[in-house]
C-alpha positions, 0 to 999 in steps of 0.5 A: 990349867982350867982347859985340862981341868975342863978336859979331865972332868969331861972324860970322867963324864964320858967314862960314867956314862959309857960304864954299866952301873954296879949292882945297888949302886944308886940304892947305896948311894941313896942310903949313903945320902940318908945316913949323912942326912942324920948325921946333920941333924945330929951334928954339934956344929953349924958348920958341920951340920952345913958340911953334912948337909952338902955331901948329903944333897951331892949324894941325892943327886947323884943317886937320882941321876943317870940312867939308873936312877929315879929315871929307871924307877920311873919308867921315863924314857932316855934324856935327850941332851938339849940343842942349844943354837949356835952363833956365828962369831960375828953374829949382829951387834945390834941385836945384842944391843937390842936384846940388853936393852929388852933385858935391862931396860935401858937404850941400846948404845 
């Protein structure tokens, strides 16, 4: 179940990026973000107010991600997605003990 669960949201990712965006559509979300915003400021519950304040904080990050966002706002170039290195599978143990041991203070074992 989690791998087809990975799988859907990786090709709702690809989907979003290879899309044109609409017309407006980070301005509105932006807008959308305000409005919930207020709505938990003025909420009667602690609990709402939370509730308010994570769908406005989802909205602004989403209305300032992608190409259209605050990076064509901005004028900054295109992300580079990040080169993480990779290792083999039976990469050395001893320099992940040595490495734990950097990290945590203790012996390696």
């Amino acid at each position: 179940m989690p791998d087809n669960l990975r799988h859907r949201v990786r090709e709702l990712i690809e989907y979003d990026d290879a899309r044109e965006s609409a017309p407006g559509e980070h301005t509105g979300t932006l807008g959308a973000a305000g409005a919930f915003t207020l709505c938990a400021l003025r909420a009667d519950s602690r609990l709402g107010a939370v509730a308010f304040a994570m769908v406005a904080g989802a909205l602004l990050m989403r209305a300032a991600s992608g190409r259209d966002g605050l990076r064509s706002w901005a004028g900054a170039a295109a992300a580079r997605p990040v080169q993480v290195p990779t290792r083999s599978p039976g990469a050395d143990a001893a320099a992940d003990q040595a490495s734990g041991a950097q990290l945590y203070g203790t012996p390696g074992v």
